[in-house]
N, C-alpha and C positions, 0 to 999 in steps of 0.2 A: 370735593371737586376742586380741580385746581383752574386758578385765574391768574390771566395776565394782569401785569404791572400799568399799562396806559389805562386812563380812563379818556371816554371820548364825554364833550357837551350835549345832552340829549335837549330835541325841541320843547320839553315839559320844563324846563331848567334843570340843576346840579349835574349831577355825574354819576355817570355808571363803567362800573367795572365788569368788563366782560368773560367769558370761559376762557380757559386756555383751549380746551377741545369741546368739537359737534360734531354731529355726525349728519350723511345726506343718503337716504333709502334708494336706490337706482336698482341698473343692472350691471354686470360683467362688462357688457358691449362699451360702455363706456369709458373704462378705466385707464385704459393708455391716453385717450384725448384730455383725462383731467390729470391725471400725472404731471402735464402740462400745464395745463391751464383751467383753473377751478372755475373761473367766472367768464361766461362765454356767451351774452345775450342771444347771440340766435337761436342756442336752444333754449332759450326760456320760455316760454309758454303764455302767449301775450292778452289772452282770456281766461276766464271761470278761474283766478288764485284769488286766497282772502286779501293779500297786499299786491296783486298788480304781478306784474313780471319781474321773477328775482328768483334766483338760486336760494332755495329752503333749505334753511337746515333744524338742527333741532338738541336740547341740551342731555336726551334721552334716547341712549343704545334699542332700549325696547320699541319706542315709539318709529324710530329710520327703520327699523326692523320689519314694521308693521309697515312701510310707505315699500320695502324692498318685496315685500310678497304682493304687496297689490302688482308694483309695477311686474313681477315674475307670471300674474295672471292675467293683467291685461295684453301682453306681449308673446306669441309662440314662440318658445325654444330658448328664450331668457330667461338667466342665471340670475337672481336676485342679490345684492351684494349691499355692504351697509360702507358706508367713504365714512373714515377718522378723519377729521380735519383739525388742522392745529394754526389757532390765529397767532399773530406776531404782532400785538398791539402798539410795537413801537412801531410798525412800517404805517400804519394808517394815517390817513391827513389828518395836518393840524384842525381843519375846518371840515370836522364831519359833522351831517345833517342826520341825527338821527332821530328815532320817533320810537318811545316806549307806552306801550299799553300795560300801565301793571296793576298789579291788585287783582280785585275781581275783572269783570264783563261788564261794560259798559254801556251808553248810548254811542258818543265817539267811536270804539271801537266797533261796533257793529253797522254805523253808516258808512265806518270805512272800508269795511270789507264785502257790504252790498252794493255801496257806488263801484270796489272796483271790478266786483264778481260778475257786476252786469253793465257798466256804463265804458269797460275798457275793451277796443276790438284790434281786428286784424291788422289795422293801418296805425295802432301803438298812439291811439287815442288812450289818454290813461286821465279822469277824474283832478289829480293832482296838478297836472300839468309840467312846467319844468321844477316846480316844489317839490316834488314828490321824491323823499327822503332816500340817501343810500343806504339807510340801513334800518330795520323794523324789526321790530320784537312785542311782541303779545301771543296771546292763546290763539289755538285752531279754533274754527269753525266746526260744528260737531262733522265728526266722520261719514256720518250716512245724506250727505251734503246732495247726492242725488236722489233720496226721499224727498229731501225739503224743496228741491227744485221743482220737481216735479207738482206736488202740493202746492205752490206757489202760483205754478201757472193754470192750476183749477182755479182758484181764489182771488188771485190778484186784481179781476174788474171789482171784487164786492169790498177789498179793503182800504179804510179810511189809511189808516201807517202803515208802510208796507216796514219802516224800519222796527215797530214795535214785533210784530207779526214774526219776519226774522227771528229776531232776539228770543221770541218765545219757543220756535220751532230749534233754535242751533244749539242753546242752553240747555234743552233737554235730553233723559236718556233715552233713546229710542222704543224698547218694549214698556217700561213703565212709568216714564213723563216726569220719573225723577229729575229735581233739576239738578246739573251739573258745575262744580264752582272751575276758577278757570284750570286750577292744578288738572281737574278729570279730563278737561277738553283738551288739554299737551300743549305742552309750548315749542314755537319756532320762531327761528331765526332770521331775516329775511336779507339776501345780499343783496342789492336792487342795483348796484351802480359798478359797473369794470374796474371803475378806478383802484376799488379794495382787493385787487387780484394779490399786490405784491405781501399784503398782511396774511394771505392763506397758502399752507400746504398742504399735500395730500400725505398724511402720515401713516397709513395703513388703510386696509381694510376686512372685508369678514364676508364671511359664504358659510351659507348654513351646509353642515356634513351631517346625512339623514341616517346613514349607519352609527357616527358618535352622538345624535342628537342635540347638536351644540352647533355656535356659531364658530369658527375657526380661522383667527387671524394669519395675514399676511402683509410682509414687506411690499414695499413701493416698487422693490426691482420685482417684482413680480408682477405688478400690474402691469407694464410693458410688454409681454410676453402672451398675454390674456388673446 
């Protein structure tokens, strides 16, 4: 994997050196509008994310893959498409705030992603307040994220820690209660703040072609034209 040259100060102390490329799971419809401009808070999504509202991305082709078919099913008549992005770690601020979850799954990390998955709403209430980091990196929350919800709100008057409770139900594998380390659960990237617009471009992208059974890149003048 290649990585850029800056390293930014992360809130846990030292430094971390970030990808050169990620990738973000979308659709087609969107392509011309990031061409433009990658980081665009109105469409962010200001409820039910592990980190709050922030452009996801992820260090793993397969993984944006699996985020571009959901969104192809949730959506009629959307083209599933996987966005290359390539950081410029020398354009980012001297003074970035970021916040790393690494290693395994933690308590930390999963009070932060239950306070934000349920205590952030429509009026951009977010847990953190004006803290709350431009830039975040840790493990997903297990994928079948609407079993556990659901499960949750059968449960939730009988449980003493709802943060333990979590932890047990997102770690796990869904058919056989295998637990998951954080590699299995995928890692993302999270851009939370506009200001990192100038460090990111759109470098390409990919549409799955079902007669070559493969994904099949494309130039950026091309996503203009989409």
């Amino acid at each position: 994997m290649e990585y850029g040259h800056r390293k930014f100060e992360s809130s846990i102390g030292g430094q971390l050196l970030l990808p050169k490329y990620v990738f973000h799971g979308t659709t087609s419809s969107v392509l011309p509008a990031m061409s433009g401009r990658l980081l665009n808070s109105k469409y962010w999504r200001k409820t039910d994310r592990d980190f709050g509202a922030a452009f996801y991305t992820t260090i793993s082709f397969r993984q944006a893959a699996d985020w571009a078919i959901r969104q192809e099913m949730y959506q009629i008549g959307a083209v599933g498409c996987v966005v290359k992005i390539h950081i410029h770690p020398e354009l980012l601020p001297n003074e970035l705030k970021g916040l790393v979850f690494a290693g395994e799954t933690n308590e930390e990390w999963i009070r932060f992603i239950v306070d934000h998955r349920y205590d952030c709403d429509e009026e951009g209430y977010d847990p953190c307040g004006e803290a709350h980091p431009s830039l975040i990196i840790g493990p997903m929350a297990d994928n079948k994220i609407d079993v556990v919800r659901a499960e949750f709100a059968k449960q939730q008057s009988n449980l003493n820690n709802k943060y333990n409770w979590f932890y047990q139900w997102m770690t796990r594998e869904y058919t056989d209660h295998r637990r998951l380390d954080a590699m299995e659960l995928g890692n993302q990237i999270a851009f939370c703040n506009e200001a990192l617009n100038d460090a990111l471009t759109l470098e390409s992208y990919f549409q799955y072609d079902g007669k070559r059974k493969e994904w099949i890149e494309y130039g950026t003048s091309e996503a203009d034209t989409i």
